[in-house]
C-alpha positions as CSV (number, residue, x, y, z in Angstrom):
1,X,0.0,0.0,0.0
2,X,2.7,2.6,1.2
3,X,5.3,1.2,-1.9
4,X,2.2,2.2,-4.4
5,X,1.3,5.3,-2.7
6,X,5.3,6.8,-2.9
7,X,5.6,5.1,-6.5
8,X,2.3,7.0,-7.8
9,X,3.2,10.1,-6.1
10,X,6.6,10.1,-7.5
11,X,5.3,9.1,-11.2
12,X,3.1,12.4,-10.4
13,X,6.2,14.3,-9.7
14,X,8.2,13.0,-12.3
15,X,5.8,14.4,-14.8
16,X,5.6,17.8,-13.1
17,X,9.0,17.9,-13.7
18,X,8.7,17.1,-17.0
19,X,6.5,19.8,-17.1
20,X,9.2,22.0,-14.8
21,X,11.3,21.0,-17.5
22,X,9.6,23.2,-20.1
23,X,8.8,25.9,-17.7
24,X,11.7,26.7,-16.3
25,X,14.5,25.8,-18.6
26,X,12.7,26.8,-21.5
27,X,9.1,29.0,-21.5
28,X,10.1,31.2,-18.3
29,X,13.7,32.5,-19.2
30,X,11.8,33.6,-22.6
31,X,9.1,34.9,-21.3
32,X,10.6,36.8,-18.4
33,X,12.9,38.9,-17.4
34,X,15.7,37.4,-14.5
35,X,14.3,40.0,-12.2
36,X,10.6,39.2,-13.1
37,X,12.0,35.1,-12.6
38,X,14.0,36.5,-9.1
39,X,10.6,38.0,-7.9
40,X,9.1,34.7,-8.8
41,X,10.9,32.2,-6.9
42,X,11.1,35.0,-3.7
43,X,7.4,34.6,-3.5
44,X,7.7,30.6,-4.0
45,X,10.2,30.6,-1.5
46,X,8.8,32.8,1.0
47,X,5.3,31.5,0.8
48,X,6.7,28.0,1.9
49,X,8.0,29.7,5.1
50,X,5.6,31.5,5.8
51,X,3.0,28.7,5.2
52,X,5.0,26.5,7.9
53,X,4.9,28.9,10.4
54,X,1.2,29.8,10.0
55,X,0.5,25.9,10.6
56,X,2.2,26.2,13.9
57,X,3.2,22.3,13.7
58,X,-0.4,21.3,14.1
59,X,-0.6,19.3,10.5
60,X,2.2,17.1,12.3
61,X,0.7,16.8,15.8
62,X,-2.5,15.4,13.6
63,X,-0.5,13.1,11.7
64,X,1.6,12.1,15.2
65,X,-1.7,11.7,17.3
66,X,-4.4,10.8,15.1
67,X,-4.1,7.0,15.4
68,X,-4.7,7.0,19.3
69,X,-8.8,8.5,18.6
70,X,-12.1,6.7,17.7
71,X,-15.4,7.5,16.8
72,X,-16.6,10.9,18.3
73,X,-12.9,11.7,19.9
74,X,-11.1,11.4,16.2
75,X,-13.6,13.2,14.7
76,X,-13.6,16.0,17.4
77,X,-9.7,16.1,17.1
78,X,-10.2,16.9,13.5
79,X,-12.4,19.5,13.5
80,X,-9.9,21.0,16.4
81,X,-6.9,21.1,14.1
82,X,-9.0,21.7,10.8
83,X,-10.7,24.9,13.2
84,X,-7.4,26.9,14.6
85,X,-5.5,26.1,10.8
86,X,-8.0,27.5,9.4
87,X,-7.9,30.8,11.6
88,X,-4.3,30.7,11.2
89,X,-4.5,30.6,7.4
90,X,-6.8,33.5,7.3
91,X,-4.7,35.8,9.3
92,X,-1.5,35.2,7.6
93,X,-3.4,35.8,4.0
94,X,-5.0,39.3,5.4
95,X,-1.4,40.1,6.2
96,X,0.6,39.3,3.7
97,X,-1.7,40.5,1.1
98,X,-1.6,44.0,2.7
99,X,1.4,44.5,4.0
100,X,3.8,42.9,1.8
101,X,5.6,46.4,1.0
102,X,6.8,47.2,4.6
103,X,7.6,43.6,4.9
104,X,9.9,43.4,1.8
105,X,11.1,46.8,3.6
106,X,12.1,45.2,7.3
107,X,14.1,42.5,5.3
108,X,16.1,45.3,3.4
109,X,15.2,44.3,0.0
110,X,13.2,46.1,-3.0
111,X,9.1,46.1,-2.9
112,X,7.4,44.6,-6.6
113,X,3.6,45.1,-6.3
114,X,3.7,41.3,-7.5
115,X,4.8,40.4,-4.2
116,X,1.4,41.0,-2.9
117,X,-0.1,37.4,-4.0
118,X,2.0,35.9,-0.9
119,X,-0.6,36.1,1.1
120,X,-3.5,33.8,-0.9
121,X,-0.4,31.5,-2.1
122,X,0.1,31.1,1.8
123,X,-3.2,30.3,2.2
124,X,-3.4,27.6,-0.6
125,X,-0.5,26.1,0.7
126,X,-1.5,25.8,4.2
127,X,-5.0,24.5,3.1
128,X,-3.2,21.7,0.4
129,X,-0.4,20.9,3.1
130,X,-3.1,20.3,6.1
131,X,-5.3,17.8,3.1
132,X,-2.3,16.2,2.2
133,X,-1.3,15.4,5.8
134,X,-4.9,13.9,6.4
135,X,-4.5,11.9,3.4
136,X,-1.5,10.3,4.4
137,X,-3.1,9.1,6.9
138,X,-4.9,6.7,5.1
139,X,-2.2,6.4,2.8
140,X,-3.7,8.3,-0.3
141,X,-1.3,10.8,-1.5
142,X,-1.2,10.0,-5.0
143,X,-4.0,12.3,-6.0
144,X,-2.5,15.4,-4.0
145,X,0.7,15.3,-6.0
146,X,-0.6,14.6,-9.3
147,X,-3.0,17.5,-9.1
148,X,0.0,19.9,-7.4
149,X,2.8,19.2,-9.8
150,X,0.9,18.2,-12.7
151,X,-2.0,20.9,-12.4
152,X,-0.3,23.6,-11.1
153,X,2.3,23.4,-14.0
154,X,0.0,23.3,-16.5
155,X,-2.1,26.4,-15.7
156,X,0.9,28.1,-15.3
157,X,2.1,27.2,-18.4
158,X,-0.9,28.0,-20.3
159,X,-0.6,31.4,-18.0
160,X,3.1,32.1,-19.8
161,X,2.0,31.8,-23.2
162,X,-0.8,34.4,-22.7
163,X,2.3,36.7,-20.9
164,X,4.2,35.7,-24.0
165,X,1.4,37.0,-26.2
166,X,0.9,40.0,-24.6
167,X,-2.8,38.6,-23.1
168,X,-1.6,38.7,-19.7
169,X,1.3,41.0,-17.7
170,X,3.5,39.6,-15.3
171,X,1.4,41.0,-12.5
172,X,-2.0,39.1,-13.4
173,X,0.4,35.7,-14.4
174,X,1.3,36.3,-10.6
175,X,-2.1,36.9,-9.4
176,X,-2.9,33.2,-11.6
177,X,-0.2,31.9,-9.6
178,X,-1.8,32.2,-5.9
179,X,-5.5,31.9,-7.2
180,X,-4.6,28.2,-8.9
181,X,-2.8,27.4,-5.6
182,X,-6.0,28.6,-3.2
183,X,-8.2,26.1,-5.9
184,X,-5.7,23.7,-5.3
185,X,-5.4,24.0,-1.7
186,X,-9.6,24.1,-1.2
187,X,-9.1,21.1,-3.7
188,X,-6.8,18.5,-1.5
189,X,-8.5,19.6,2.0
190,X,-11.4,18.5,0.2
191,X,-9.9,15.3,-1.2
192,X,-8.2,14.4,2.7
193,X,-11.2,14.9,4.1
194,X,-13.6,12.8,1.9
195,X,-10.5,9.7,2.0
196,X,-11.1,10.4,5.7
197,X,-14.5,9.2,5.8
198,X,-15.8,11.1,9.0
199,X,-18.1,14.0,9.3
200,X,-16.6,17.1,11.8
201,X,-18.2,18.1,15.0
202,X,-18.4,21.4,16.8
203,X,-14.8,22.3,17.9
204,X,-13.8,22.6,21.4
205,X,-10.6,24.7,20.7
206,X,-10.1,25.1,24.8
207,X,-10.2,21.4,25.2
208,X,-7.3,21.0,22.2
209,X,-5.2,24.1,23.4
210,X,-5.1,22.2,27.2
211,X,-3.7,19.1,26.3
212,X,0.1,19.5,27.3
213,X,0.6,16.9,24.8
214,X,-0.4,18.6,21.7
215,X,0.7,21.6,22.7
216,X,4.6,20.4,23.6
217,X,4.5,18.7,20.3
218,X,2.8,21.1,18.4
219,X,5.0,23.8,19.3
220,X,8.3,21.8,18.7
221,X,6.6,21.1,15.1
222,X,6.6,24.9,14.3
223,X,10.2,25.2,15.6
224,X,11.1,22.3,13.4
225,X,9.2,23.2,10.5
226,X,10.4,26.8,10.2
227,X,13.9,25.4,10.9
228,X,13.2,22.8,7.7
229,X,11.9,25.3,5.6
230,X,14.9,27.5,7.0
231,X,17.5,25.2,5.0
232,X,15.6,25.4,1.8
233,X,14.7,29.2,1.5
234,X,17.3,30.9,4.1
235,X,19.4,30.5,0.4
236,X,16.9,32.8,-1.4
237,X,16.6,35.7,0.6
238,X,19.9,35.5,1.3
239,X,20.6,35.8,-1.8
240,X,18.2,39.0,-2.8
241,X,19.5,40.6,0.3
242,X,23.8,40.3,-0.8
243,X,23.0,40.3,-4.2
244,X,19.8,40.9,-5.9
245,X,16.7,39.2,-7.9
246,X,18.6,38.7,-10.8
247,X,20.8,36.7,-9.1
248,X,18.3,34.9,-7.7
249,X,16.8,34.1,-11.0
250,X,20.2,32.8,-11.8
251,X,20.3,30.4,-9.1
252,X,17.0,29.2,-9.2
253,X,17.0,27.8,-12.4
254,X,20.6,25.9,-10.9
255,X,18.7,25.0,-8.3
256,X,15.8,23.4,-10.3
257,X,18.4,21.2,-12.2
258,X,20.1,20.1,-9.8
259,X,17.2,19.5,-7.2
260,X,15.1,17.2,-9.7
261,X,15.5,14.0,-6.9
262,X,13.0,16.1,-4.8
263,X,10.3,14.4,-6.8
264,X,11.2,11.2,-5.3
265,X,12.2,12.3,-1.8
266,X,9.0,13.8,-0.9
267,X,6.6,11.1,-1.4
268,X,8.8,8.9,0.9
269,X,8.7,11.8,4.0
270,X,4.9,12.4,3.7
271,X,4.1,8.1,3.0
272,X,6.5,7.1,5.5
273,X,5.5,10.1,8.6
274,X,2.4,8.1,10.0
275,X,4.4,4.8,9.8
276,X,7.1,6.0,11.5
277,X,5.0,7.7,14.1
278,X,2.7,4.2,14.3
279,X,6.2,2.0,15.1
280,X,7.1,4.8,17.9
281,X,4.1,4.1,19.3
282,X,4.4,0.7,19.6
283,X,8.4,0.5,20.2
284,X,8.8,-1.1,17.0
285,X,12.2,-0.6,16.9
286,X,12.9,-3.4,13.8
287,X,10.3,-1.5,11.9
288,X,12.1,1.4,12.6
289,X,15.6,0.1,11.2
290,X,13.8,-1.7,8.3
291,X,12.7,1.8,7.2
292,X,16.2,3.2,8.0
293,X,18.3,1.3,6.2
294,X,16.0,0.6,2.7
295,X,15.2,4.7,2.2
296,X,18.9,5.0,2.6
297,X,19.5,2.6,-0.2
298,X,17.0,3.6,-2.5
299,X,17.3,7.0,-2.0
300,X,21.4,7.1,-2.8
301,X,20.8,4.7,-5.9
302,X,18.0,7.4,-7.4
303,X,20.3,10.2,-6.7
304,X,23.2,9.2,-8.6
305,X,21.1,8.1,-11.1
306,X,20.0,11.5,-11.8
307,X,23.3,12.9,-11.4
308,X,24.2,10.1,-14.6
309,X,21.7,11.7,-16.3
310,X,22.0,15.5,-15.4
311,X,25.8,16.2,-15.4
312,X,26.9,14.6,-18.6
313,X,23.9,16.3,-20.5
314,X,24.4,20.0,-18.6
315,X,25.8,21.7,-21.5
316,X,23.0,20.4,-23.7
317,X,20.1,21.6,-21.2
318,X,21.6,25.2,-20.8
319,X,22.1,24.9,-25.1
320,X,18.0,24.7,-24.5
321,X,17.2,28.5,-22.3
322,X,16.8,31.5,-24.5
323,X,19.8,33.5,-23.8
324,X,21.3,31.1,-22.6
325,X,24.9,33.7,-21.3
326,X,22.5,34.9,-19.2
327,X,22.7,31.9,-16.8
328,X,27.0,31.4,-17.6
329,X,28.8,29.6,-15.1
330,X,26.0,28.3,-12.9
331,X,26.6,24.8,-14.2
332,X,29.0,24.3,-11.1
333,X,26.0,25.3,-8.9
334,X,23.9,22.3,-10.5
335,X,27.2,19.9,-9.3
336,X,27.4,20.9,-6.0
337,X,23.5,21.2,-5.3
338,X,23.6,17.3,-6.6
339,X,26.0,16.5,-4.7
340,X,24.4,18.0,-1.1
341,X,21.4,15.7,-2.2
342,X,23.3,12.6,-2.3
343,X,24.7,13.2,0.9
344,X,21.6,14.4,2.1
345,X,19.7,11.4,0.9
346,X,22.0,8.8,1.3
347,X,21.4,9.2,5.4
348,X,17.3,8.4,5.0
349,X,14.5,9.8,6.6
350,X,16.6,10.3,9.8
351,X,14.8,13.7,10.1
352,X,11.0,12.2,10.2
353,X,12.7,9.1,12.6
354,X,13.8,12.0,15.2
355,X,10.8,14.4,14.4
356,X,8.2,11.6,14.8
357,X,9.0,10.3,18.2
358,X,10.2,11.2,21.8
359,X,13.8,12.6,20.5
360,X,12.3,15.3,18.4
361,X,13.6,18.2,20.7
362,X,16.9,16.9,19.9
363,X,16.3,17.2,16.1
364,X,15.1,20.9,16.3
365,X,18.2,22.0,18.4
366,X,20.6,20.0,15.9
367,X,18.2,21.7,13.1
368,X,18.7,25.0,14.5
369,X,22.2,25.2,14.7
370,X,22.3,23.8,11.0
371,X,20.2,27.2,10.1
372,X,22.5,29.0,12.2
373,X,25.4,27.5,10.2
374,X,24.0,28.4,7.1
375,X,23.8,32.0,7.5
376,X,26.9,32.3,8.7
377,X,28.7,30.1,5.9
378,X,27.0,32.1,3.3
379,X,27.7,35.3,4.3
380,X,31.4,34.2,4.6
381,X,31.4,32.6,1.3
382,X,29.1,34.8,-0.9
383,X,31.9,37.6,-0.6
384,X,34.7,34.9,-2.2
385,X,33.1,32.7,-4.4
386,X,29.7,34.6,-5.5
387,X,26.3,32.7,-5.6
388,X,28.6,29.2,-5.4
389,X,29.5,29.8,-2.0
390,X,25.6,29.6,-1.5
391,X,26.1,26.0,-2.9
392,X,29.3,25.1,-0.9
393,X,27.4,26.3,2.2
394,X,24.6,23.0,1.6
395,X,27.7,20.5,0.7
396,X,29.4,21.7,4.3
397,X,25.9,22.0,6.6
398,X,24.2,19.0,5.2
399,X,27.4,16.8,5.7
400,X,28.0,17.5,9.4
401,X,23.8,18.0,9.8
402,X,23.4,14.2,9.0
403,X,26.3,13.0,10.8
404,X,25.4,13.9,13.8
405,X,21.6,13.1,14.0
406,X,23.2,9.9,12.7
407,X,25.2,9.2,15.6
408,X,23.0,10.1,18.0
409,X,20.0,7.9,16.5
410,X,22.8,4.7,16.7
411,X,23.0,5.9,20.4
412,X,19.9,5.9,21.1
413,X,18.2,3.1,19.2
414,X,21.6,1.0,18.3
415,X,20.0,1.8,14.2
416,X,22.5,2.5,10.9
417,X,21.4,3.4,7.5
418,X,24.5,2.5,5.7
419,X,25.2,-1.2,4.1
420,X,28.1,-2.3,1.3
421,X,25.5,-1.6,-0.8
422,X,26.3,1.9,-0.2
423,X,29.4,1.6,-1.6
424,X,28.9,-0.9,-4.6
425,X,25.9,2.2,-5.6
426,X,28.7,5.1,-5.4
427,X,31.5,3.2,-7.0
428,X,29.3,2.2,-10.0
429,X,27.5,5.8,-10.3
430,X,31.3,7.4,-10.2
431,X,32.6,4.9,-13.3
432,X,29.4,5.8,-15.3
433,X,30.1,9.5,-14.9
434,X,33.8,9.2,-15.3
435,X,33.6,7.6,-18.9
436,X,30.5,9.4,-19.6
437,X,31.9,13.0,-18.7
438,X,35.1,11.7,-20.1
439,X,34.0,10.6,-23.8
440,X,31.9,14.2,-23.4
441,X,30.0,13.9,-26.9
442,X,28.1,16.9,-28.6
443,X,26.4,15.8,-31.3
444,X,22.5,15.0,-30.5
445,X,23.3,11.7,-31.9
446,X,26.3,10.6,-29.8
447,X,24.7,12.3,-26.8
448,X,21.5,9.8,-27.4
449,X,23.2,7.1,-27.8
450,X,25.5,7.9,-24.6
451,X,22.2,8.2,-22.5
452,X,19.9,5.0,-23.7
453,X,23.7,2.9,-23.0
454,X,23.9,4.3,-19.7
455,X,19.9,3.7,-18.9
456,X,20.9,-0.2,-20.0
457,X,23.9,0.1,-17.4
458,X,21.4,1.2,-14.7
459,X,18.5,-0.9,-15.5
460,X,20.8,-4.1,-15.6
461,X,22.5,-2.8,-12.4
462,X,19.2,-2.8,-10.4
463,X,18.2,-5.6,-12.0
464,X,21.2,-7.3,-10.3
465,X,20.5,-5.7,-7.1
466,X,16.8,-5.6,-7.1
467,X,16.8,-7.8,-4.1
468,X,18.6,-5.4,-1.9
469,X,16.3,-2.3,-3.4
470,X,13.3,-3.2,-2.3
471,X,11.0,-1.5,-0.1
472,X,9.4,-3.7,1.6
473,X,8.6,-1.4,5.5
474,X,4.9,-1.6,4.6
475,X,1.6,-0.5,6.3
């Protein structure tokens, strides 16, 4: 159920990227300017933020304590959370749609009236991320992402080739942006709710806001999810703040590339969260390991996989954008956000392990001081080596980030993620790339052919290993 689940939400993702593919390597640098595409990717950015504080943690206290209600109690417990998000949602929309301008202004960093959609894309997101966490519950996420990456890409697409034919501007392609993610948002809590099965009750927000429980939990979920969020968007703003929106453009089209294994890794975290939180409950400790160890595997082997097929073909996906000079140089950002993936990846879902039981306020003090890391890299290395010191900031925090929570999960639980699997993955994916980046070919033809032979390498690799790269931590 849970391997179907992460394998359809993944298919959906994979053909959002697809989709991203056109969009952002090809329809967007045409369309708009880098500024327009900075301003963009700011809002993106900032919304996802924004969106995690406004939840204040509660989408993960329902996911964490849902299982332990019946009948009238589960249903109250719903309409509890659903009540105070919903409040929640509403304020942070009201504000950031109205006072986006002073806000741009207490972060140091020039106002676009565009920037005042953040508040309705917060409150889609909120409403999509709360339905998406109810229906992982009941292991139904396939829908959600096929109608996020897949929908969403679409209408925006169809919203570029209006800009590009002078239909729309880029202020009401921005204001298409947050009013496809509030139909998308209203869409999934919809779509959670119904998989749910239960009707809501009359809230009783005092009861939920006395439980000591909830509210220990809940508040550590905020911490951890701004601290999350922190990691992927600290980069952006830092970014407009040293440099600019241009620059920013720059770096999130790198960023795009070389985060495509996101399309994968995400299905896993939201699948696996209620699992995880279920074998907590019941000191399943083998379940525990068994999930571990196998998103470890799988997740290294899919992210050298891409980097097989992204770095060799680098020069012929940045032969693709519409002035191309525009974007010189940032190939070196696409290697080094590949390789903070893989070492990122290749430690598992250690983060929803710690997060989802009774060592999460270890997780959001080592989380903390990653952010805190990360700020202070980047404005050390900006000065000296530009928007890849950005880049080598992720390689540096992520390493030491997963090491630790590592070692203190083995000294807590006596668990470890990494087999000699580990190593046969990394030594084949490093001979593919070295003959592959070595032979370097530049005609369509020879680049084809290059590709289809290293997809038979891979497919009769994990043919051989198919064994040992199977999920099989089910629910």
């Amino acid at each position: 159920m849970i391997f179907g689940q992460i394998f359809k939400g993944t298919l959906s993702n994979l053909t959002g990227i697809a989709l991203g593919i056109l969009s952002n390597i090809w329809l967007f640098p045409l369309v708009f300017s880098l500024e327009e595409l900075g301003v963009y990717r700011w809002v993106e950015r900032m919304s996802s933020l924004l969106m995690v504080i406004a939840l204040f943690g509660l989408h993960r206290t329902y996911v964490r304590f849902q299982s332990q209600f019946t009948g009238y109690l589960a249903r109250l417990f719903l309409s509890n959370t659903l009540s105070i998000i919903s409040i929640l949602a509403m304020i942070f929309a009201l504000i950031f749609s109205n006072y986006t301008n002073q806000f741009s202004y207490i972060l140091n960093m020039k106002y676009f009236p565009e920037m005042d959609v953040l508040g309705l894309v917060i409150f889609g997101s909120i409403l999509y991320n709360f339905g998406l966490s109810i229906a992982a519950t009941k292991k139904k996420i396939a829908f959600p992402f096929l109608i996020k990456n897949v929908g969403v890409r679409m209408a925006l697409i169809i919203g570029v080739v209006f800009v590009y034919l002078g239909i729309f501007s880029f202020l009401e392609w921005m204001y298409l942006l947050a009013a496809i993610h509030l139909v998308v948002g209203i869409s999934v809590l919809y779509y959670g709710m119904y998989q749910k099965k239960t009707t809501l009750v009359k809230p009783k927000i005092r009861e939920f806001l006395t439980r000591k429980e909830f509210l220990a939990f809940s508040s550590s979920g905020v911490v951890m999810g701004i601290l999350t969020m922190s990691m992927s968007t600290l980069d952006s703003q830092i970014i407009v703040t040293k440099i600019g929106f241009e620059a920013l453009g720059v770096y999130s089209l790198a960023y795009f590339i070389g985060n495509l294994v996101e399309s994968v890794r995400r299905p896993v975290s939201v699948s696996l969260t209620p699992l995880i939180a279920e074998c907590w409950n019941e000191e399943n400790y083998d379940g525990i390991h068994k999930i571990y160890k196998e998103t470890s595997k799988i997740l290294t082997a899919i992210v050298m996989a891409a980097a097989i097929f992204i770095i060799p073909n680098l020069e012929f996906l940045y032969g693709l954008i519409p002035d191309s000079q525009r974007f010189e140089g940032s190939s070196s950002l696409v290697l080094l956000i590949l390789l903070a993936r893989l070492i990122d990846y290749s430690f598992g879902v250690n983060s929803e392990i710690l997060s989802n039981g009774p060592y999460y306020r270890f997780n959001v003090g080592v989380t903390f001081l990653f952010v805190v890391s990360m700020v202070i890299l980047c404005f050390l290395f900006i000065p000296i080596y530009g928007l890849n010191g950005v880049a080598i900031t992720g390689v540096i925090s992520y390493l030491i980030f997963n090491i630790v929570r590592s070692i203190y999960i083995y000294l807590k639980i006596r668990i470890f993620p990494f087999t000699k699997l580990h190593i046969k993955i990394l030594a084949y994916g490093l001979v593919i790339l070295g003959y592959s980046v070595f032979l370097e070919p530049t005609e369509i033809f020879n680049l084809l052919l290059m590709n289809i032979v290293n997809a038979g390498l891979i497919g009769f690799l994990y043919f051989f290993h198919k064994d040992e790269l199977v999920f099989t931590a089910n629910g």
